[in-house]
N, C-alpha and C positions, 0 to 999 in steps of 0.2 A: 504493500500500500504506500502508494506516494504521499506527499506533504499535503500537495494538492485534493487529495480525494481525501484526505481525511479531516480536512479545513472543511469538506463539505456539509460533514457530520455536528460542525460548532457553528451554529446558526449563524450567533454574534460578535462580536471583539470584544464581550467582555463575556466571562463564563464560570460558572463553578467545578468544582474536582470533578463531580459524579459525570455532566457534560465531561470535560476531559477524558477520563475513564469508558465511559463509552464510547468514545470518538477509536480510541485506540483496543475496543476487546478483542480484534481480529490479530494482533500480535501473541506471539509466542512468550512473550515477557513483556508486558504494558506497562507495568512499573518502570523497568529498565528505560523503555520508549519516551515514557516522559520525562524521568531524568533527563536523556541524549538532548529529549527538546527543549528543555531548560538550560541548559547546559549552552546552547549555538543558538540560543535567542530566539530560539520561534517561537517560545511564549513565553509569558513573564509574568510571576507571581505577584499579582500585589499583595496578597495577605495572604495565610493559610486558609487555603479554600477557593480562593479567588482568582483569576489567571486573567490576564488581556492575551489576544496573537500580536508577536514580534512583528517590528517594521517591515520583513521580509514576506511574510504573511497576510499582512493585514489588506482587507478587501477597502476601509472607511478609516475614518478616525476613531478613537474610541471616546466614550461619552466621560469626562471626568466626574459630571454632575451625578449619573449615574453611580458610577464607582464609589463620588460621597455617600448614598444611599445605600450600598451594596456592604460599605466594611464596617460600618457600626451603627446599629438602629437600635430603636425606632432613630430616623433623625432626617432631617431637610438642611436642603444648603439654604444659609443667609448671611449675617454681617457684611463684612468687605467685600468678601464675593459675589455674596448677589446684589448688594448695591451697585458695583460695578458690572456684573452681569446686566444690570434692569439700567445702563447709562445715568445713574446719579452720580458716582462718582468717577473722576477718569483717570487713576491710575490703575491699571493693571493686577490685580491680584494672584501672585503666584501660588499662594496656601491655600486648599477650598475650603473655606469655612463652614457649617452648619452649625444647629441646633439640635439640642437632645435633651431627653427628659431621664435620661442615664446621665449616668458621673461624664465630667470632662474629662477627655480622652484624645491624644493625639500619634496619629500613626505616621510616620514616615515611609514612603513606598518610592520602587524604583520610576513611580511615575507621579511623584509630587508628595508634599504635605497634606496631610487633612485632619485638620481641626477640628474638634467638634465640643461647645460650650453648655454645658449645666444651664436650663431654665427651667420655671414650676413650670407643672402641668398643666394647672390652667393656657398659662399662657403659649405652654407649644400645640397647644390644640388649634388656635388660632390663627389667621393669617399664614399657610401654608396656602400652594397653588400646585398642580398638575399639568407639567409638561410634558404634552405629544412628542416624540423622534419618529421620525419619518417611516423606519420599520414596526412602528403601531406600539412598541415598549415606550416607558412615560417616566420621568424623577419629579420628586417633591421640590421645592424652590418656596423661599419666602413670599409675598408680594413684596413690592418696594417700603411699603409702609411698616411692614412687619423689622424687615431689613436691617431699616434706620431705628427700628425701637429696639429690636435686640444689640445694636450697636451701642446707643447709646447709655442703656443699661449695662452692659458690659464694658463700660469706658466709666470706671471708678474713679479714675484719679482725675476729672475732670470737673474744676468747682463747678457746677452748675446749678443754679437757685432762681435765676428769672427768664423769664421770655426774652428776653436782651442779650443773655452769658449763653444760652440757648443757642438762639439767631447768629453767634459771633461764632459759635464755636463749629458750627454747623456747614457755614460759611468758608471760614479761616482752616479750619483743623480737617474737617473731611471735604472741602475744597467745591461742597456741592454746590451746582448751581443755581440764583435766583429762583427761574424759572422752573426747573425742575422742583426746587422747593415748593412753589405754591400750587404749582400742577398737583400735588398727591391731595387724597381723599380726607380731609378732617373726619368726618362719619368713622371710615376704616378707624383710622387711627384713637376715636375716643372709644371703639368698641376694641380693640386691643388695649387699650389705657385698662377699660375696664378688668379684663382676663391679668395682665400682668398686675395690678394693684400698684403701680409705681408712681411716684409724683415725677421723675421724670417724663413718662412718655404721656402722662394728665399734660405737662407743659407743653410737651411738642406738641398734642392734639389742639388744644387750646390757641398754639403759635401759629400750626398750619391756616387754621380755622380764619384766622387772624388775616393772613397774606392771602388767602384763597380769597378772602370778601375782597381786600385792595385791589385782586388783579384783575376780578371783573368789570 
């Protein structure tokens, strides 16, 4: 069995053991076989259990978003990454960040960092969303408002106490912009205010609510 025919058997670029494991039961030594494929990069583990196909292999890109979903759940990506995902903010995020209603937890893999941050329950119940991929498989993603609440609840060492220290920090620190800012849903954000119990994200909702009425 070629490389080829047996990629045909791994639906996706991203996959678990047992996928693996069947892909290869026609070998005389399967075990050995995926060693060898380990081994010359045709696949590549991100966590035990978990495998993408090697560059040489691979038919697509592989989903990272996905992958946050896949090595420690329950959990959805949000903070910097999906702020940057949803164009509020514009640098780049190399570490995929999430949320979890599990301990904080960060994994190092031969295909990135992935973060994932301690929130209550209530509040990771809320403001998740459902992304389609194009093969009909789907990841969890914050909305933008969820995003920025989890951000800024997670962002401790920032004095924040008014709609002003707020607005600046908001501005200045996470670089977002105006527009962007008043563009998000007050509603969303004071029914997440609710779930988290936080006087910070009561302010943001309060702040949006604020520049949402200006910008009409």
């Amino acid at each position: 069995m070629t490389n080829s025919m047996l990629i045909k058997s791994i639906p996706y670029e991203e996959f678990d053991y047992q996928t693996l494991l069947d892909s290869v039961h026609g070998y005389a030594q399967p075990r050995m076989k995926i060693s060898g494929m380990l081994a010359k990069g045709d696949i590549v583990r991100v966590k035990k259990g978990l495998y993408i196909l090697g560059e040489t292999l691979r038919r697509r890109p592989f989903c990272r978003e996905l992958l946050a979903n896949l090595i420690y759940g329950p959990s959805y990506v949000s903070l910097e990454y999906a702020l940057h995902y949803h164009g509020l903010t514009p640098e780049r995020v190399e570490t995929i960040t999430s949320v979890t209603c599990g301990r904080s937890r960060t994994f190092d893999s031969p295909v990135g960092t992935f973060s994932y941050r301690m929130i209550p329950m209530e509040a990771f119940r809320t403001g998740m969303d459902q992304v389609e991929l194009a093969d009909g498989r789907s990841f969890l993603i914050a909305i933008p408002e969820k995003a920025l609440a989890d951000r800024i609840v997670a962002d401790r060492g920032a004095g924040i106490s008014t709609q002003k220290e707020l607005h600046e920090y908001l501005l200045a620190d996470l670089r977002i912009d105006p527009a962007n800012l008043s563009g998000l849903d007050p509603t969303r954000l004071t029914e997440i205010a609710q779930h988290y119990r936080s006087r910070r994200v009561k302010l943001l909702a309060d702040l949006i609510s604020r520049l949402s009425k200006g910008a009409r």
